[in-house]
LOTILO-10843 format. One record per residue: x, y, z of N, C-alpha, C in turn; residue number from 1; residue in three letters. Coordinates in steps of 0.1 Angstrom, whole numbers. Example, Ala and Ser with C-alpha at 12.3 -4.5 7.8 and 13.67 -1.06 7.14 Angstrom:
residues 2
> 132:-57:78:123:-45:78:132:-33:78:1:ALA .
> 128:-22:71:137:-11:71:129:0:79:2:SER .
end
This chain:
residues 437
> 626:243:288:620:237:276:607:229:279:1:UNK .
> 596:230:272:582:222:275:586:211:271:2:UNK .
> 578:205:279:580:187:282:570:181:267:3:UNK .
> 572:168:266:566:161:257:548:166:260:4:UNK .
> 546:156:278:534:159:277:527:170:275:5:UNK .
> 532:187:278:522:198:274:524:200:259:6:UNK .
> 537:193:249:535:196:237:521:184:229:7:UNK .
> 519:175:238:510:166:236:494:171:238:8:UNK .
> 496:172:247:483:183:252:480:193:239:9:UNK .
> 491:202:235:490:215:232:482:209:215:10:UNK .
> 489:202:211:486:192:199:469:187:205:11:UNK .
> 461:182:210:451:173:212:441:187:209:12:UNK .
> 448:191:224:437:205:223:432:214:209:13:UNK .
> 445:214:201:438:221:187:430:219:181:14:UNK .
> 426:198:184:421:195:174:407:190:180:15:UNK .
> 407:194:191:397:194:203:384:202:197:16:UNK .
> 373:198:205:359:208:208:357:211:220:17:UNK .
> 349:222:220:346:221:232:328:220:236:18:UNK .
> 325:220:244:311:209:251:299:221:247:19:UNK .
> 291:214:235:281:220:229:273:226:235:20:UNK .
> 266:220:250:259:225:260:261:238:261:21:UNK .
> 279:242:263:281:256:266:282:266:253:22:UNK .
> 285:262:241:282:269:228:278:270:219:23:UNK .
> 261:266:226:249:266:218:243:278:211:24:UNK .
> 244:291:222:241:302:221:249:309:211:25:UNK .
> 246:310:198:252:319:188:255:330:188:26:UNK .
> 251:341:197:249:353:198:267:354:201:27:UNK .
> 271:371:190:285:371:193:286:383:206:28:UNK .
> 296:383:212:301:391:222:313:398:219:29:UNK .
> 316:409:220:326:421:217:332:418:230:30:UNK .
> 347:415:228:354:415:242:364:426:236:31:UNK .
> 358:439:229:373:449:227:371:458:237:32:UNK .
> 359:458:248:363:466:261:366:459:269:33:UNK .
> 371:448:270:376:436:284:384:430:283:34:UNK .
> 396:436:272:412:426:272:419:438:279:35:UNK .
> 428:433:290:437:436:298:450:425:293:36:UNK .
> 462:436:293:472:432:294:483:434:305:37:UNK .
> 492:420:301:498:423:316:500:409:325:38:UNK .
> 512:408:335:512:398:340:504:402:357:39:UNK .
> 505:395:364:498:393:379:508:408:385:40:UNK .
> 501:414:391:507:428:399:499:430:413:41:UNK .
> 513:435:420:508:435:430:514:454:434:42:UNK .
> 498:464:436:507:475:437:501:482:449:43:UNK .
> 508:488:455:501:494:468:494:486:477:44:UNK .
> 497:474:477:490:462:488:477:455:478:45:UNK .
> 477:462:467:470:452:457:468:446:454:46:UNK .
> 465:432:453:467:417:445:458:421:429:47:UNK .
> 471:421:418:460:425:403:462:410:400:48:UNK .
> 449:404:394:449:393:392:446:391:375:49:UNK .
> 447:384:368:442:384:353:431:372:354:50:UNK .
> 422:380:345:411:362:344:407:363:329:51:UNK .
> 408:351:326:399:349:312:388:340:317:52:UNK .
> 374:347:309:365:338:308:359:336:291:53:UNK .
> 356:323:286:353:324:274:338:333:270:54:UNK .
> 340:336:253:327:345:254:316:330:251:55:UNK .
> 303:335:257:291:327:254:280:334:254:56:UNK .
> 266:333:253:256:339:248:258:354:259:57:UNK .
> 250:366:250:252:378:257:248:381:272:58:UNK .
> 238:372:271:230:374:290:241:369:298:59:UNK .
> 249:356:296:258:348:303:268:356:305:60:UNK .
> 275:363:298:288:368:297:284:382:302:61:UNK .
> 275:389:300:271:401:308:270:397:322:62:UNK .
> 263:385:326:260:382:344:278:378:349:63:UNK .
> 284:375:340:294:371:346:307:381:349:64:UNK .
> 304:393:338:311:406:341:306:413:351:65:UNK .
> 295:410:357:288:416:365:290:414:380:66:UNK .
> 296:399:379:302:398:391:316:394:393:67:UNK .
> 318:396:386:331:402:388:337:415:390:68:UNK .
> 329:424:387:328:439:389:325:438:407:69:UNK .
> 314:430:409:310:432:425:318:424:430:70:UNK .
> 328:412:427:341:415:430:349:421:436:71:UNK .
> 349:428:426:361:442:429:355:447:438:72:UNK .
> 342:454:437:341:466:446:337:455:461:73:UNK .
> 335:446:464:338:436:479:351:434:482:74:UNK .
> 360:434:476:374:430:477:382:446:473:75:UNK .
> 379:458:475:384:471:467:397:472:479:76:UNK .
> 407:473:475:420:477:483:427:466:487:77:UNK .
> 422:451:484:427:439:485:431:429:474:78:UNK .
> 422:430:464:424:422:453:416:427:441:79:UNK .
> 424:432:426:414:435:416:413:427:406:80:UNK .
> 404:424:397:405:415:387:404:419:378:81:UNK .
> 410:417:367:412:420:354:410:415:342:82:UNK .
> 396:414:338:389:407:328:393:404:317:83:UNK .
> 394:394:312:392:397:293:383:387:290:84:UNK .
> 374:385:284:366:380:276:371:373:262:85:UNK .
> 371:361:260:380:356:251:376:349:240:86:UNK .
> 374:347:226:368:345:213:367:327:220:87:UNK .
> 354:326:216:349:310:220:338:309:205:88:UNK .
> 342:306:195:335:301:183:328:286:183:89:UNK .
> 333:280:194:327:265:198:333:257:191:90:UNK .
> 346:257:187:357:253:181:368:253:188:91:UNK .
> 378:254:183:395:253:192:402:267:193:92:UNK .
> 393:277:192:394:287:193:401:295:207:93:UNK .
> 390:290:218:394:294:232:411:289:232:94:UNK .
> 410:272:231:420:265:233:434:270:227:95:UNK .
> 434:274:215:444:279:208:448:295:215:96:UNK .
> 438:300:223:447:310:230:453:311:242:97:UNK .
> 446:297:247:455:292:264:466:287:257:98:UNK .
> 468:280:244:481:273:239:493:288:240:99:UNK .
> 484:295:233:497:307:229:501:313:243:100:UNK .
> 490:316:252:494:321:265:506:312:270:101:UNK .
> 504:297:269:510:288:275:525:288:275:102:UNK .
> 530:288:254:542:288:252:547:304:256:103:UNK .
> 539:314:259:542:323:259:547:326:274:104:UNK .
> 541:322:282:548:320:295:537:332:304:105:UNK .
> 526:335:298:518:343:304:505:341:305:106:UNK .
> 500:326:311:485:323:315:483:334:326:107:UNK .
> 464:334:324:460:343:336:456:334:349:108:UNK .
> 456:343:356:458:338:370:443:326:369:109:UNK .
> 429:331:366:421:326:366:412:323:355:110:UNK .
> 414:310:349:406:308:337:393:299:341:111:UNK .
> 384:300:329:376:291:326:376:282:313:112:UNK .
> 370:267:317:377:261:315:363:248:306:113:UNK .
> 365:239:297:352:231:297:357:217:304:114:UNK .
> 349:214:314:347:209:325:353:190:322:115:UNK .
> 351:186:306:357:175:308:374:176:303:116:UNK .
> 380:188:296:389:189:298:401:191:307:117:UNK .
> 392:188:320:405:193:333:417:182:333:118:UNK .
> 408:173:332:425:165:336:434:169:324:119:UNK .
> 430:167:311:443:171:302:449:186:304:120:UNK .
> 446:197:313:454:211:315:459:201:328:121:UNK .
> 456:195:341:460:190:349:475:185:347:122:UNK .
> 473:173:337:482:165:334:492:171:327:123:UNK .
> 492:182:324:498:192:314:505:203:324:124:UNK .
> 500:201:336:504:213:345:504:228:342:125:UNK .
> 485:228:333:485:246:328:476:247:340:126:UNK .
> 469:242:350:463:245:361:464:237:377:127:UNK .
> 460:246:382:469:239:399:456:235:408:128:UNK .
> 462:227:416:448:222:421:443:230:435:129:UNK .
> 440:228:440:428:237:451:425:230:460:130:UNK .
> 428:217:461:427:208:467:426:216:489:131:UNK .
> 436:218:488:440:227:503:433:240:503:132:UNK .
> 424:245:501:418:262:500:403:256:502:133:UNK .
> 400:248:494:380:242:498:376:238:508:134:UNK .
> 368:242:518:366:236:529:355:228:528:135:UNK .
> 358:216:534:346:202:534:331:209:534:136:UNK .
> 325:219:545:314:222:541:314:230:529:137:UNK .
> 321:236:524:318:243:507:317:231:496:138:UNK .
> 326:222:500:330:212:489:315:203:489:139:UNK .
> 310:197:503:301:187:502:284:197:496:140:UNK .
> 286:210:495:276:218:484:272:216:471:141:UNK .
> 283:213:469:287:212:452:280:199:451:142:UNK .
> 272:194:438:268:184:437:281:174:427:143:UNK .
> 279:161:435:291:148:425:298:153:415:144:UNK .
> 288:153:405:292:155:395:303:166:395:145:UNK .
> 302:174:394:312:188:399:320:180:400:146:UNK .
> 322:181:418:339:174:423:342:161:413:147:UNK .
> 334:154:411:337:142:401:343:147:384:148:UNK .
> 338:160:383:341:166:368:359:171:370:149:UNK .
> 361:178:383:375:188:385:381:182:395:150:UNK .
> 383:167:396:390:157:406:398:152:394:151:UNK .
> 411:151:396:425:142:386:430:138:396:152:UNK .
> 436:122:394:443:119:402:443:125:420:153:UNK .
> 428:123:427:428:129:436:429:140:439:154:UNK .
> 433:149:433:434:164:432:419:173:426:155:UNK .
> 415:180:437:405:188:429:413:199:420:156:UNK .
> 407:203:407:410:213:400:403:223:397:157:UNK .
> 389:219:399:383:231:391:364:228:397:158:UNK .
> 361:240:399:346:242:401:340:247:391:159:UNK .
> 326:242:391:316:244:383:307:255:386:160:UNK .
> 300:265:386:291:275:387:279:271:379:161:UNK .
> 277:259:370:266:257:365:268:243:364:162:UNK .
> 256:234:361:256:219:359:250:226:346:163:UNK .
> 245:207:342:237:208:328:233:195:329:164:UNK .
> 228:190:318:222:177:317:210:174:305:165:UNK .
> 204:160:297:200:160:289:190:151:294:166:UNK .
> 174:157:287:160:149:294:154:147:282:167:UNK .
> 146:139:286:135:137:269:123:146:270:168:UNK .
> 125:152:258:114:161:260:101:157:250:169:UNK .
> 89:162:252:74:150:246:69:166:241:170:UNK .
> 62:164:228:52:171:226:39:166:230:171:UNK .
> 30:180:245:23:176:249:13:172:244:172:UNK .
> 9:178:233:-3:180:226:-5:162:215:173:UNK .
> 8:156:210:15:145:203:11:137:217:174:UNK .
> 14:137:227:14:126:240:-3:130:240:175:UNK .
> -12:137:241:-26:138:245:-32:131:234:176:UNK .
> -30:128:223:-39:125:213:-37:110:207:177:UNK .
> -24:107:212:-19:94:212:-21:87:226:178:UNK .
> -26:91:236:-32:87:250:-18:80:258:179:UNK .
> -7:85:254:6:81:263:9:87:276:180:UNK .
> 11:82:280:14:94:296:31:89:298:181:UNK .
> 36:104:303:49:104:304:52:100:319:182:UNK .
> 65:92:320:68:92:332:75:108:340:183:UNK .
> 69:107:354:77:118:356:83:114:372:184:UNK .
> 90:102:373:100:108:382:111:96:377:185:UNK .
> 120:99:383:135:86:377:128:75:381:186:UNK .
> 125:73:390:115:53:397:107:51:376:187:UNK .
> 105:59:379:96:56:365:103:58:352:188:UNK .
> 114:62:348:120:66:337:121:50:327:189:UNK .
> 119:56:312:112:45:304:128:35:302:190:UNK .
> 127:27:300:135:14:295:133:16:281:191:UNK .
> 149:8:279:151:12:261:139:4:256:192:UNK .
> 139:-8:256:122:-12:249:111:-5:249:193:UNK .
> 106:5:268:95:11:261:103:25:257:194:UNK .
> 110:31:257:114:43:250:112:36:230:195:UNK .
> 119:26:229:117:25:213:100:26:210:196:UNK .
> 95:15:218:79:14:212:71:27:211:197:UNK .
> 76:37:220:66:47:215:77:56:207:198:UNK .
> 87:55:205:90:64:191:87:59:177:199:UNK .
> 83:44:177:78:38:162:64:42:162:200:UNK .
> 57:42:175:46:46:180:43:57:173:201:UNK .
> 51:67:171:45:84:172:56:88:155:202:UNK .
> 61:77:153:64:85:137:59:80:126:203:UNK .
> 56:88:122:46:89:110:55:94:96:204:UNK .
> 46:94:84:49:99:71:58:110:73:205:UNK .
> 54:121:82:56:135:79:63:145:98:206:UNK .
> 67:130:101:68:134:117:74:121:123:207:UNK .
> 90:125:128:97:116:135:96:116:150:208:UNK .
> 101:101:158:92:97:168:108:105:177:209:UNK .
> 117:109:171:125:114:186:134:120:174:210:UNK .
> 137:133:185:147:138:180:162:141:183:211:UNK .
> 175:138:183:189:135:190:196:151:185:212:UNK .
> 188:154:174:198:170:171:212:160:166:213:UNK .
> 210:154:157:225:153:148:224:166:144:214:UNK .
> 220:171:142:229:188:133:234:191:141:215:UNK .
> 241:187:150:250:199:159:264:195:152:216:UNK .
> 266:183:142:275:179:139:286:171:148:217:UNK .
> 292:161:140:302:156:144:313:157:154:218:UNK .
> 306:153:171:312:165:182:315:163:195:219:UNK .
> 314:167:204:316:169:221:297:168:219:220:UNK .
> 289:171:217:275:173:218:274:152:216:221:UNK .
> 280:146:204:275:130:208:281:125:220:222:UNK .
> 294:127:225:296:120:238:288:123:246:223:UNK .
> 287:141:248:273:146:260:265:139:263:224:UNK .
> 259:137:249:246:133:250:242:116:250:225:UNK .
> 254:107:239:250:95:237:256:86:250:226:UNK .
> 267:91:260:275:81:268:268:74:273:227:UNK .
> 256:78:282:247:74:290:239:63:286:228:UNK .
> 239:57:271:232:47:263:241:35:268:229:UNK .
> 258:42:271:265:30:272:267:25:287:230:UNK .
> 269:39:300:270:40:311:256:30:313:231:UNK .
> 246:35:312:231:34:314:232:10:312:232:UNK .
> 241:7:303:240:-6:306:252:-20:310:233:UNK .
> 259:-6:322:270:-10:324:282:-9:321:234:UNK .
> 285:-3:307:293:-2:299:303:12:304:235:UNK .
> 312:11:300:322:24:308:332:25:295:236:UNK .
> 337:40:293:345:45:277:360:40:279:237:UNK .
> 361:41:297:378:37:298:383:31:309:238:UNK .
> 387:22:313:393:18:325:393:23:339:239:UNK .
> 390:19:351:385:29:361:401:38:365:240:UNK .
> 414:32:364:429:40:365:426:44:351:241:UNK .
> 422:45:344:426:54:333:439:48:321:242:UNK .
> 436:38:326:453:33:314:450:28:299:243:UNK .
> 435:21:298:431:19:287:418:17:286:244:UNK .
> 414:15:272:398:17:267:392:5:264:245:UNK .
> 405:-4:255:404:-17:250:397:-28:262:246:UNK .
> 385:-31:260:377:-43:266:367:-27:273:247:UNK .
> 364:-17:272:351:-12:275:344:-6:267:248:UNK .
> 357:7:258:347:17:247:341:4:236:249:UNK .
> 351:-9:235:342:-15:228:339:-36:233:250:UNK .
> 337:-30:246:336:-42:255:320:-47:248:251:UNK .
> 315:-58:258:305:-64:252:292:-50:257:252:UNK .
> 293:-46:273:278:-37:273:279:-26:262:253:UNK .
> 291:-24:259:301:-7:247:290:-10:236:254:UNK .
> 291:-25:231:290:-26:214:270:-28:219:255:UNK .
> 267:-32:229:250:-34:228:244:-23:229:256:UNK .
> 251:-9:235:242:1:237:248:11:225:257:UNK .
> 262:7:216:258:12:206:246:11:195:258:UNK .
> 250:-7:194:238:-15:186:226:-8:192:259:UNK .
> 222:-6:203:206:4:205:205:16:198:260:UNK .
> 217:23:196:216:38:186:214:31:172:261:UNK .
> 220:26:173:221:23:156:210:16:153:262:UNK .
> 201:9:164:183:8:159:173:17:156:263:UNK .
> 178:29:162:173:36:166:169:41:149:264:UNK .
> 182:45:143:182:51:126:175:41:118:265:UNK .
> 179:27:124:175:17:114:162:16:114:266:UNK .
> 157:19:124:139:18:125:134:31:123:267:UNK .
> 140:40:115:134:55:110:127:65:124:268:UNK .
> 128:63:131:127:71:140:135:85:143:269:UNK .
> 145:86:138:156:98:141:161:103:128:270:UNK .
> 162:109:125:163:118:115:179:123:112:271:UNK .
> 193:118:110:202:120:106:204:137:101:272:UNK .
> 196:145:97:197:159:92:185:166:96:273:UNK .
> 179:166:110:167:174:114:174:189:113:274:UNK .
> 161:192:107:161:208:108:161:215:124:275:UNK .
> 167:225:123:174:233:137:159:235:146:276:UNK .
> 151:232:143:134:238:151:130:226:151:277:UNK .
> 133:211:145:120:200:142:116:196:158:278:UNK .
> 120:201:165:110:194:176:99:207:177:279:UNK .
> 105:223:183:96:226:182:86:230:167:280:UNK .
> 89:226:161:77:226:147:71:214:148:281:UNK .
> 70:205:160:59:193:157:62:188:149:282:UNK .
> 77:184:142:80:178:132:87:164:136:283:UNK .
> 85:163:154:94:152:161:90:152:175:284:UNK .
> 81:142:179:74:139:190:84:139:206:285:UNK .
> 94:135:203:103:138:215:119:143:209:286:UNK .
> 128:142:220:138:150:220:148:145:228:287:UNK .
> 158:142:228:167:141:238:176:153:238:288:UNK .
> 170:164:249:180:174:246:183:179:258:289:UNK .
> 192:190:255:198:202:269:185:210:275:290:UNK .
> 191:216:285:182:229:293:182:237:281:291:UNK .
> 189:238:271:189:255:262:173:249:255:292:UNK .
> 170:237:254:158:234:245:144:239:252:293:UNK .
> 146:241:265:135:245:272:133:259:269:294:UNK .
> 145:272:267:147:276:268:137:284:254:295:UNK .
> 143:280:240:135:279:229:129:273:229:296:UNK .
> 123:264:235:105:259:229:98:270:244:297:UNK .
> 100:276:254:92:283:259:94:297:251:298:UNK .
> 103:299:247:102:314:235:92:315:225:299:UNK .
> 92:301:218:81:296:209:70:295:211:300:UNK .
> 66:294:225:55:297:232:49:280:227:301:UNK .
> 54:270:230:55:255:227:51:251:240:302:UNK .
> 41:241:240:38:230:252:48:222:251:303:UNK .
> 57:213:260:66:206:261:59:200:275:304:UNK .
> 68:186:274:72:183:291:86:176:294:305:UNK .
> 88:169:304:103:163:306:99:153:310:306:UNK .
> 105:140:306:110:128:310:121:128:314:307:UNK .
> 126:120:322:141:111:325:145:104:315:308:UNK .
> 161:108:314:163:97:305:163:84:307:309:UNK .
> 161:77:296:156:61:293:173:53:295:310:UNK .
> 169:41:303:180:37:305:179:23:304:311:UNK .
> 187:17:303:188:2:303:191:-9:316:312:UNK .
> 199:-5:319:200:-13:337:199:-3:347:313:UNK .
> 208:6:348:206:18:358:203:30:353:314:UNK .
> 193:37:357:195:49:349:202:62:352:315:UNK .
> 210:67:341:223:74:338:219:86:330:316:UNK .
> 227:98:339:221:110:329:237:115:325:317:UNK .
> 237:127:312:249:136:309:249:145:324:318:UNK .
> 263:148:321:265:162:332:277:168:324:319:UNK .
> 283:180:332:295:187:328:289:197:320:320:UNK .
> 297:212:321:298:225:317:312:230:322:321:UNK .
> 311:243:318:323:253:320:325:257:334:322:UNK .
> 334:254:338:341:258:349:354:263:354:323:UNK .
> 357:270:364:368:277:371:380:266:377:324:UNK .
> 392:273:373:407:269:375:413:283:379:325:UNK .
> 425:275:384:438:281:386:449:285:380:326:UNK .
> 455:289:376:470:287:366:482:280:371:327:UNK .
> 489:273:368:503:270:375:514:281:377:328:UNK .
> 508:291:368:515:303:368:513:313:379:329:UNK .
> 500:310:388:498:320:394:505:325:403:330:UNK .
> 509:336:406:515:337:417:514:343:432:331:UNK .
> 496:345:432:490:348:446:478:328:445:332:UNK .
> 482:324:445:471:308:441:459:314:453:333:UNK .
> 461:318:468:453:318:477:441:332:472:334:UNK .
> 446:339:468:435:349:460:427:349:446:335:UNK .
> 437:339:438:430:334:430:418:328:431:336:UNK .
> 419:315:442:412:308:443:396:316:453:337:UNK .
> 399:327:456:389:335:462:378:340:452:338:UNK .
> 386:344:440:374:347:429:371:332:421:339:UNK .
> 377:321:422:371:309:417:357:308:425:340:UNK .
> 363:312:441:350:303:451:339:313:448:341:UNK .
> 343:328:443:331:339:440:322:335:432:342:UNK .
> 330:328:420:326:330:409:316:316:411:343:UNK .
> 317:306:419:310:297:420:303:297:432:344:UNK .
> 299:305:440:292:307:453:277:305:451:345:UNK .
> 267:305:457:257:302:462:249:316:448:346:UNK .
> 251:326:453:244:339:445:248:336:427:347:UNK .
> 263:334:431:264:334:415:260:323:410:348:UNK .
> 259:313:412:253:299:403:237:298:407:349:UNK .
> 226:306:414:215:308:418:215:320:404:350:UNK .
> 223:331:402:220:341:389:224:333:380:351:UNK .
> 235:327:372:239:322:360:230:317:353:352:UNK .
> 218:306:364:209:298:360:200:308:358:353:UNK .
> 200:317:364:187:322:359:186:330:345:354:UNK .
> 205:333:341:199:340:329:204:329:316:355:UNK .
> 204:317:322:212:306:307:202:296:312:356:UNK .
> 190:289:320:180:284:321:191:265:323:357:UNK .
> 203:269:325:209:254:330:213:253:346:358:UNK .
> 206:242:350:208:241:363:222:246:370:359:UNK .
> 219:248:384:233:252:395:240:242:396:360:UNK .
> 249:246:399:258:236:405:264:234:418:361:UNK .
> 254:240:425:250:239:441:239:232:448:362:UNK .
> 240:222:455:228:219:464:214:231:466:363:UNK .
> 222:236:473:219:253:480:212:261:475:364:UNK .
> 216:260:459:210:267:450:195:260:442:365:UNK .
> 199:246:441:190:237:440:177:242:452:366:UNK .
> 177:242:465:171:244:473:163:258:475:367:UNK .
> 168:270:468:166:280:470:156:287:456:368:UNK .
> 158:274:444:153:278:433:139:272:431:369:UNK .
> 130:277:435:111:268:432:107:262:418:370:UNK .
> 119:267:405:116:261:395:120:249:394:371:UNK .
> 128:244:402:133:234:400:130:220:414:372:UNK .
> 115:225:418:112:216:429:98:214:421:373:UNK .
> 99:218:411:85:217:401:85:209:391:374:UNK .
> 74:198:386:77:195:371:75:208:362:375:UNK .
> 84:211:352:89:193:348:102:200:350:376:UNK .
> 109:211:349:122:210:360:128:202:367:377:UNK .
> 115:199:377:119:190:387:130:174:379:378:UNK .
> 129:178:368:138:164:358:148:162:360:379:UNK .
> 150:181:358:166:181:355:171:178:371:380:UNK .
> 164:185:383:175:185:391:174:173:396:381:UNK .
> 164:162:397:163:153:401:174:140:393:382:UNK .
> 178:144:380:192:135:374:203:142:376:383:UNK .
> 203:156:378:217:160:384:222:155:397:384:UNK .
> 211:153:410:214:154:420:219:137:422:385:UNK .
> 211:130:416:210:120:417:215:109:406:386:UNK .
> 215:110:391:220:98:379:229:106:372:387:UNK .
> 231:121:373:245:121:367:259:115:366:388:UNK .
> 263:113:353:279:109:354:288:117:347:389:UNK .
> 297:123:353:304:131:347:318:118:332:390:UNK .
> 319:127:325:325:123:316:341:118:322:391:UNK .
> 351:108:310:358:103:315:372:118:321:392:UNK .
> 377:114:330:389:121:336:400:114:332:393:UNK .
> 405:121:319:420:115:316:425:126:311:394:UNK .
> 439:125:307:447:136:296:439:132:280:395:UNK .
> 440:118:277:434:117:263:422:117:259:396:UNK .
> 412:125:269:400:128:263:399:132:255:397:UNK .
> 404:143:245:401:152:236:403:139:224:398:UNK .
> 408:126:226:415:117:215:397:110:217:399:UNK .
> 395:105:230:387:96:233:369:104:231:400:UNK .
> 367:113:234:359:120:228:355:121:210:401:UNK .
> 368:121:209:363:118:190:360:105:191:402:UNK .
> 369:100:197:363:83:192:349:79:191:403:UNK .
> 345:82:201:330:80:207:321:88:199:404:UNK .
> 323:101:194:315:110:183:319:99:173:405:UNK .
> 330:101:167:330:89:151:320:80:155:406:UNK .
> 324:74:163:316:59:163:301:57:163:407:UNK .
> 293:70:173:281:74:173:274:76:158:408:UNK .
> 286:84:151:280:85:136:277:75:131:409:UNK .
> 289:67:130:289:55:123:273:48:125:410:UNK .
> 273:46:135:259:41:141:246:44:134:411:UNK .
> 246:57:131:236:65:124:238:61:113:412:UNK .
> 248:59:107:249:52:91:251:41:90:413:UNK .
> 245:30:101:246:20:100:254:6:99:414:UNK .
> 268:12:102:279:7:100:279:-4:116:415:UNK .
> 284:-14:111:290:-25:125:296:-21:135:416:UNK .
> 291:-22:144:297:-13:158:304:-22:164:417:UNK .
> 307:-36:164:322:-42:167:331:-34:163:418:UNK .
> 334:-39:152:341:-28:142:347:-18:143:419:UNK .
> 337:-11:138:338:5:145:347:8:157:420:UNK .
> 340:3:166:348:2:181:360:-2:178:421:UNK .
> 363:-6:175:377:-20:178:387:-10:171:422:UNK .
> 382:-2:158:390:6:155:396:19:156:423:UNK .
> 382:23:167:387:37:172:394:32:185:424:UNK .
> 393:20:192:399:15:202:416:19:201:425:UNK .
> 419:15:188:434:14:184:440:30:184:426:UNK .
> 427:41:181:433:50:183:438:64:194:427:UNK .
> 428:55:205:429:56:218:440:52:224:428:UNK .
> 440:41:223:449:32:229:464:39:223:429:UNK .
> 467:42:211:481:48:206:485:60:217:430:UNK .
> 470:67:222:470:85:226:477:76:244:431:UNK .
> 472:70:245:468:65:259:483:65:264:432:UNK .
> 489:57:253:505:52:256:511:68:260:433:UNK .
> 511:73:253:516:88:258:524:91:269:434:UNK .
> 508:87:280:505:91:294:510:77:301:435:UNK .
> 509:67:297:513:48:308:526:49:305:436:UNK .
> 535:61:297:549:52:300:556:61:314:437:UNK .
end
């Protein structure tokens, strides 16, 4: 009979999102030639393994069948993998079919996974940890954030194949004519005072001084992106054991680097309903956005540059993306974990980036890529390597994640952020109990 906590889990996750960064790309993917059915087989000295990976934009999910194909044929007569490609709407879609796999008694051997949900499959015991198969020099490759994103309770769970992260981006041509010069390395990254002065600075009648991308809606995209307002001045979402939130999500640094978002609207600078393009249409002098924004404003054939994010005592950037696990179900773990380390090796997180334009999630790869020893690149890898914080590691993130989205909004609409806080606190704190008895 399943235990309370995976029917707890199985419940959060429905009502879960998953991390914007990774399903920004609209483009749909046909997985009706890559469902395999079937449990783990082993035939003729075989190892058949099953993997799901979610669908995401078409280049991504093509590079990722691709190596898994060269998988197979490096591992041919030892281990095969058996793809399926799995409906990811950027909703609870994925989630709802690891649920059914779950009760059904038939996870695949190798899933992917978004990267701040590990501890709740952890704590749920739908994935096993790896802890004994990584060897110290593979592990010390991986940059913090990673091992810091797929570490529970001391246990690694899960590797990354790609980082991510959120920089301010300037229209150059807006920075040349207003005679601003951007900082470009973290020593220099702007302070919330000078980050506000030049966004009152640069908005006008017909043109906002920064743009946060509220349309992504009510989500996993505001904790991405807003935490770091609260990390950035000390402030932390949950207790360093994980037991409660009460005295941090709305401790004293919690409510002042809310109070800085909520200036932010109050002094018209940010636009509560920007249009899907207003930065690149020169309709919004900066940006705090992902790698995918470099990605379309160079399509647009747009001048841009990158700043560091703006921080208040230390400066703090987003991290976390989709990443590789194990099943509890598996029942070869030691070959699973061989297409995990594939899938995240040196070549594969050097290609991923190349065809999704979001940093590796390797040193190695960092090292090996010239785009990213360059401005303005050089942004992202220089907050990955160095100011990223991965999101909190608990089972009740998917509870604690909304909180922090509601509350973000609220902010935008100007509501009291004591308040606010204090009351999403209570609904944390209910999820929390779950897990402290």
């Amino acid at each position: 009979m399943m235990g309370r906590a995976k029917l707890s889990f199985i419940f959060m996750l429905m009502v879960s999102v998953m991390l914007v960064a990774c399903s920004n790309n609209d483009q749909e993917v046909s997985n009706e030639e890559n469902s395999n059915e079937g449990d783990t087989q082993e035939v003729a000295g075989v190892i058949e393994l099953d993997m799901w990976i979610h669908q995401s934009g078409e280049d991504e999910t093509e590079f990722n069948k691709k190596r898994i194909e060269e998988f197979n044929e490096a591992h041919e007569g030892e281990i095969q993998i058996n793809v399926e490609v799995v409906m990811d709407d950027g909703g609870s879609s994925y989630n709802d079919s690891l649920n059914a796999a779950l009760v059904a008694g038939n996870l695949p051997d190798v899933l992917a996974l978004d990267g701040p949900f590990v501890a709740s499959y952890a704590d749920a015991e739908i994935i096993a940890p790896v802890t004994e198969y990584i060897s110290d020099e593979d592990k010390e490759d991986f940059v913090d954030s990673i091992i810091e994103q797929g570490t529970y309770n001391g246990e690694l769970y899960s590797l990354g194949a790609m980082e991510s992260s959120v920089v301010l981006y300037y229209n150059k041509e807006i920075f040349e004519e207003a005679g601003i010069e951007a900082p470009t390395t973290l020593e220099d990254a702007w302070t919330w005072t000078e980050f506000m002065d030049v966004a009152k600075q640069l908005t006008t009648d017909d043109r906002y001084g920064l743009n946060l991308f509220m349309n992504y809606g009510v989500g996993e995209w505001y904790t991405y992106m807003g935490a770091p307002f609260i990390w950035s001045n000390g402030g932390e979402l949950i207790s360093e054991d994980g037991t409660t939130v009460d005295g941090y999500l709305n401790g004293p640094e919690s409510v002042e680097g809310f109070e800085f978002v909520k200036s932010l609207f109050e002094e018209g600078v940010v636009s509560l309903t920007p249009s899907e393009t207003q930065f690149e249409e020169g309709k919004a002098a900066m940006a705090l956005g992902g790698p995918w924004i470099a990605v379309s404003a160079e399509n647009a054939g747009f001048e841009y540059g990158m700043m560091p994010y703006p921080y208040s005592e230390v400066p703090k950037s987003p991290s976390g993306s989709m990443a590789y696990a194990i099943s509890s179900q598996a029942e070869h773990p030691e070959a699973a974990y061989q297409v995990m380390q594939w899938m995240t090796n040196e070549e594969s997180t050097i290609g991923l980036s190349e065809v999704t334009g979001m940093p590796p999630a390797r040193k190695s790869a960092f090292e090996s890529m010239e785009v990213y020893n360059e401005l303005p690149k050089k942004i992202i890898r220089d907050q990955v390597v160095n100011t990223a914080h991965a999101r909190p590691t608990t089972p009740a993130y998917p509870v604690l994640t909304d909180a922090f989205a509601q509350a973000f909004h609220a902010m935008a609409l100007g509501e009291d952020a004591q308040e606010t806080l204090d009351q999403q606190v209570q609904r944390v704190e209910r999820e929390l109990r779950r897990f402290n008895q």
